[in-house]
C-alpha positions in Angstrom: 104.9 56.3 23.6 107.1 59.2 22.9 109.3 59.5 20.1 113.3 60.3 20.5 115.3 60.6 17.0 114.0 57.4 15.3 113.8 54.9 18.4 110.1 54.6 20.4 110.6 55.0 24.3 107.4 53.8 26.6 106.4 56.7 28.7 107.3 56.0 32.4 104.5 54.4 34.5 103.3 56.9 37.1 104.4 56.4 40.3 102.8 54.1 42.6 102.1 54.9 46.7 100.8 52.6 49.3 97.5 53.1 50.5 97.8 54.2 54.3 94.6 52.5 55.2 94.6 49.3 53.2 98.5 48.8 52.0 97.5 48.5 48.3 99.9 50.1 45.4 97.7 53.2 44.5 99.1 55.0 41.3 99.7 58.6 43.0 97.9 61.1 40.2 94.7 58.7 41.5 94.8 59.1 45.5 92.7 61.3 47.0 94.0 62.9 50.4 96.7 60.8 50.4 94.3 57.4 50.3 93.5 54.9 47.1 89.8 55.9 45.5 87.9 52.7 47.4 89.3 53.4 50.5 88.8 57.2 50.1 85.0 56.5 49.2 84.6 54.5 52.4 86.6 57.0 54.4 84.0 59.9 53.2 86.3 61.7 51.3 85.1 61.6 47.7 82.8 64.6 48.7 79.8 63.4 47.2 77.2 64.6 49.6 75.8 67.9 49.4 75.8 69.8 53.1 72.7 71.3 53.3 72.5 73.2 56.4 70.4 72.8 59.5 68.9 75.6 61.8 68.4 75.5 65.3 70.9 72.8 68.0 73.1 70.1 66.2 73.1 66.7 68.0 75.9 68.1 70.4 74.0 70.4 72.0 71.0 68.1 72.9 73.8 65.4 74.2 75.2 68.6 76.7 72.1 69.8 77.9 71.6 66.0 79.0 74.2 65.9 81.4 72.5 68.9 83.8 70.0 66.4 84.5 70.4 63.6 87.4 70.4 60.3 85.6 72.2 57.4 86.2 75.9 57.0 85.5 76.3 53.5 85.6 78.1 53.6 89.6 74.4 53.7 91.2 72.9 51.1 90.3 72.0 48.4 92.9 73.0 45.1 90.9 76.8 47.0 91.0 77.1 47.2 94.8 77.4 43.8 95.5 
């Protein structure tokens, strides 16, 4: 409360935002990235996990090197060509 001459004023509320994902009133000093702190958290946003690193290919480059090979894409198979 803040004090003005001799009368007490309430400070304002802060000011409150919808959450884009989940349409709840999120006070905006609290949203992170724009979303309410649950929905944030679920989103992966809080930042909690440390990235460690990796050496050597990611997942990406094993899926690429897959496609090279001659495997079935789903338009051989012999139970379609009926």
């Amino acid at each position: 409360m803040a004090t003005v001459g001799q009368v007490t004023v309430p400070e304002r509320p802060p000011a409150l935002r919808r959450c884009p994902r989940c349409g709840h009133p999120t006070r905006a000093d609290r949203m992170i990235k724009g979303f309410g702190r649950d929905c944030a958290a679920q989103l992966g946003l809080t930042g909690r996990s440390v990235d460690t690193g990796h050496e050597g290919p990611d997942l990406l480059d094993l899926l690429a090197s897959d496609e090279d090979q001659d495997a079935c894409d789903g338009w051989d198979r012999p139970a379609d060509r009926a």
